[in-house]
N, C-alpha and C positions, 0 to 999 in steps of 0.2 A: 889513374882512371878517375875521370867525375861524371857522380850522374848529375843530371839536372842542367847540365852547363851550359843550356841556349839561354838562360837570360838569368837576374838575379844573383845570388851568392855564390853559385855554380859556376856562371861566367865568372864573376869578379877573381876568385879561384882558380881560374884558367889564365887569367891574364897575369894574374901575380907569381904565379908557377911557371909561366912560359919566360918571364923575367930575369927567372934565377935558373933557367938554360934546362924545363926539365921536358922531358920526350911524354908529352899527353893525348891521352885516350876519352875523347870527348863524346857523352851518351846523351842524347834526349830524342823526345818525340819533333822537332822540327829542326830536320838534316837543313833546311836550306839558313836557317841561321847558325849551324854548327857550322857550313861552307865558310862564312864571310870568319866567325870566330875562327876557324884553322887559319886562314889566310892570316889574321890579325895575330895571332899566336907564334905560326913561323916566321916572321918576322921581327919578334921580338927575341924567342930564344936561338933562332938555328936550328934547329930540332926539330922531325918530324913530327907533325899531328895526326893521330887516326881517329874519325869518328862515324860513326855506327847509329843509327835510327835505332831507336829504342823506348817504349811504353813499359816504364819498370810497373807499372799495372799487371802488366802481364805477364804471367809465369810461363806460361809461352815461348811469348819472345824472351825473355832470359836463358831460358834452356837451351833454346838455337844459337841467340847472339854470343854469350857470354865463353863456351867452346869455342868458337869460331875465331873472337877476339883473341885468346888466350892460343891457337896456334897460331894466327896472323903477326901477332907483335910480342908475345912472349913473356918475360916474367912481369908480374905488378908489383911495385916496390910501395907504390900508396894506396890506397885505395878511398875516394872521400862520396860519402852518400849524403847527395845533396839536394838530389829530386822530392817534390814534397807540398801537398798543397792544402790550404784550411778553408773551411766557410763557416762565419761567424753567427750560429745561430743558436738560438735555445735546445734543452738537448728535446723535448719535448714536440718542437716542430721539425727536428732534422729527419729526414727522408732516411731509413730505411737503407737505401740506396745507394747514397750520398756517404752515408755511414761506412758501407762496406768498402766503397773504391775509395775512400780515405785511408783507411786501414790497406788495402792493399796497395798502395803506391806507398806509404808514410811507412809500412812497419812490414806486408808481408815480402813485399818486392826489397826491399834495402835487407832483410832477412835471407833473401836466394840469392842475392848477386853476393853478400858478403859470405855466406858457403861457401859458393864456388873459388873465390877469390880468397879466402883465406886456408883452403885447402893447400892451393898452389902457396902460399906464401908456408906455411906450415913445412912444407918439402923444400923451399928456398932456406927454411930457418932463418926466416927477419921479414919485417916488414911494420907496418904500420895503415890500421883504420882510423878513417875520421868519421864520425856519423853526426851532420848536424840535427842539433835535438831544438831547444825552443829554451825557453827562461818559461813558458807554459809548461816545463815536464818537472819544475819543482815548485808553482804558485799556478794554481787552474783560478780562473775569473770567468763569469756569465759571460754566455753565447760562445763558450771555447771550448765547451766540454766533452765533445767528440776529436775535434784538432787536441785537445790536454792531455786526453787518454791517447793519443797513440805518441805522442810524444812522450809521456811517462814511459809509454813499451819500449819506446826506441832507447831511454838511457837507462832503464833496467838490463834491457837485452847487452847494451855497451858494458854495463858494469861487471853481469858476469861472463860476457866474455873476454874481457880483459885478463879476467883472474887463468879463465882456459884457457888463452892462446900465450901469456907468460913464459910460459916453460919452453916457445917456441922461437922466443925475439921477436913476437909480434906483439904491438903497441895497439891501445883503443885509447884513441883521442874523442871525446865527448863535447860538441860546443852549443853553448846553449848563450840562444841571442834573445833578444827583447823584437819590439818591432824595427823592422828595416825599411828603406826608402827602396824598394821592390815592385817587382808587377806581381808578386805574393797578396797587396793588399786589394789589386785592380778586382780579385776572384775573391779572398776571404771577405771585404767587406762592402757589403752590397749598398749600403749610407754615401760610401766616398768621402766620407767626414773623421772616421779613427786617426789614420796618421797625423792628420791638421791639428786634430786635439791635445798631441799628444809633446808637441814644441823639440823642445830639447833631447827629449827623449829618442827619439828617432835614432837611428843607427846608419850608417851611410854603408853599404855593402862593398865598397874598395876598400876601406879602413878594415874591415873585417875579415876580406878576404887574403890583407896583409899579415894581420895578426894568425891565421893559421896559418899563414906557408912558412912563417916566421918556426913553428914548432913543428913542423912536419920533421918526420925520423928522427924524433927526440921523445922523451918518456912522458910527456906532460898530459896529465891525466882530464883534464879540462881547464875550456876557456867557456869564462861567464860576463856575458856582457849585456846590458850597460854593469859598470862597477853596483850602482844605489840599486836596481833591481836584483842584482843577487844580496846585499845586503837587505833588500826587503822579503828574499824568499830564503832567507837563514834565520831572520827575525820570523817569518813565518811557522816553521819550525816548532822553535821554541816558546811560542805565543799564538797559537793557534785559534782563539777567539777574537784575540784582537785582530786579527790576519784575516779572519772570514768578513767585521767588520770594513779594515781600509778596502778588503778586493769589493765589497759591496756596496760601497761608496765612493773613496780617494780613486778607485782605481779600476772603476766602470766608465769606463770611455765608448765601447764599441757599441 
């Protein structure tokens, strides 16, 4: 099961999963790109695709859809929360607003569906969560401090429920990327100039979406990419003045 998987890392996930022949449950808010993605999916694996309209915003539609799904196709052996969207402003000008449907799509919505879904896996005795989190939930930089904080929630909330759901054969996989070549940056950044800045650094989202199918139902606790930004937010860490100055300069892009 992916949320998010009409466009961005969601799909890319979809395509790399359908590859290695697996039976997926595709969720976003725009079913008519989910259509074309099912078509492209069974064809790749042989394997039925099911997908489901769904605003993980809404606690709403979780409650209706996510029952409904669970008796229509039956157990989830994966589960990857990949729905999730930023806007890059000062915390000081961010709307109120803005603020809360952040937090409910990024942290309260990926909090209900992986309830339900880890309950049933809890009674399966195995399974495995992937909850994508950000390289912003261990190094926060200007104009990301609303998107930083719900990603810090997201790999808090990962780490202790890892340690919970342990004792069940259920796995929390935690991955935290840098920026990606995305329709992520088309809404977080309203210049259209961060990704360009940023050269090499960039992330290509099939490359990525290989690298987690690569460790799905296996114990691997995170994937952090690029390699040199988790190296700069370990250094950050343990150097936490000089960390405040590179993110205030070296690494104020947006």
């Amino acid at each position: 099961m992916i949320t998010g998987a009409s466009s961005g890392l969601g799909e890319q996930v979809a395509y790399a999963a359908a590859e290695q022949g697996a039976t997926l449950v595709l969720l976003a808010r725009r079913i008519q790109r989910l259509q074309q993605i099912k078509i492209d999916c069974e064809e790749l694996s042989g394997e039925p695709v099911f997908i489901y309209h769904l605003d993980i915003g809404s606690g709403e539609q979780i409650a209706t859809i996510l029952p409904q799904i669970c008796q229509e196709v039956g157990n989830i052996d994966i589960l990857v929360n990949s729905a999730g969207f930023g806007l890059f402003r000062e915390a000081l000008d961010m709307p109120m607003e803005l603020t809360k449907d952040m937090f409910k799509v990024n942290v309260l919505g990926l909090m209900e569906i992986t309830k339900i879904v880890a309950k049933r896996m809890k009674n399966q005795r195995g399974g495995q969560i992937i909850n994508i989190a950000s390289q912003a939930s261990k190094m926060a930089t200007s104009k990301s401090s609303v998107y930083a904080a719900t990603k810090f929630a997201v790999r808090g909330y990962s780490n202790a429920l890892r340690l919970e759901l342990h004792p069940f054969g259920i796995n929390v996989l935690t991955v935290n990327t840098g920026p990606m070549r995305t329709d992520f940056s088309l809404v977080a950044d309203e210049t259209g100039e961060y990704l360009n800045s940023l050269g090499r650094w960039v992330l290509e989202p099939k490359q990525v979406a290989k690298r987690v199918v690569r460790y799905m139902l296996t114990t691997k606790r995170e994937i952090n990419l690029p390699i040199m930004m988790e190296v700069g937010a370990r250094l950050y860490d343990l150097f936490p003045t000089v960390g405040d100055y590179l993110a205030r300069t070296k690494f104020a892009r947006k």
